[in-house]
N, C-alpha and C positions, 0 to 999 in steps of 0.2 A: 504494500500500500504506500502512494507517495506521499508527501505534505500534503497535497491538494485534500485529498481522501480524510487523514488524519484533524486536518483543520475544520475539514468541515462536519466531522464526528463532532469534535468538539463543541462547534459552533449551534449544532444542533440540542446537545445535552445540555448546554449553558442556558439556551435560547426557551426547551422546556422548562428547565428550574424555574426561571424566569416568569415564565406565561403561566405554571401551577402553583408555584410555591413564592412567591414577591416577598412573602417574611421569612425565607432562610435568605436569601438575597441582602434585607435589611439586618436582620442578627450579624451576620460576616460584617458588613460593610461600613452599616450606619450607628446600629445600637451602642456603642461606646461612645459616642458624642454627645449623647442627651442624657441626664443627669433623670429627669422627669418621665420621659418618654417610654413605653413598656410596650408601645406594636406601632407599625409605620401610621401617615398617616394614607387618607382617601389617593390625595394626588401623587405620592411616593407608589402607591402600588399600582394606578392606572398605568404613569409615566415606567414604569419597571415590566409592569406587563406590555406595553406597546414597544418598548428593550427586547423583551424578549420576542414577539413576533418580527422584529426584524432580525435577530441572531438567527432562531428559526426559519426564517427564510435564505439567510445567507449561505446556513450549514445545508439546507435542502438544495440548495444550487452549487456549493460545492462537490457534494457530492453527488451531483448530475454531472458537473462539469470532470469529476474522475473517471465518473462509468464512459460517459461518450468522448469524454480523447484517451 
C-alpha cells in the first residue's frame, strides 16, 4: 500500500471520529483549556462534525484515487 492509500485510511478514521464522536475530538484537544467547561459547546461540535465530513470525504477520494492509479 502506498502513502496515497495509507493517508487516506487515515483521513477516513479521523474524518468518522469526527462526524460520530465530536466529544472525544474535544476531551484530546480542547478540555484542558477550560477550567469550567465539562462537554463542548453547540457550535464546537456542529463546526467539528462539518471537520469531519470533509476529512471523510478527503480519505474517501484518497483512497479512490489509490485503487484507480
Amino acid at each position: 500500500m502506498n502513502v496515497l492509500g495509507i493517508v487516506g485510511v487515515l483521513l477516513l478514521i479521523l474524518g468518522l471520529i469526527m462526524l460520530f464522536k465530536p466529544s472525544v475530538i474535544w476531551s484530546i484537544t480542547e478540555s484542558w483549556k477550560s477550567n469550567d467547561a465539562t462537554e463542548p459547546s453547540d457550535l464546537y461540535v456542529w463546526s467539528t462534525r462539518i471537520g469531519g465530513l470533509m476529512f471523510t470525504l478527503a480519505g474517501l477520494g484518497g483512497i479512490l484515487a489509490f485503487w484507480v492509479l
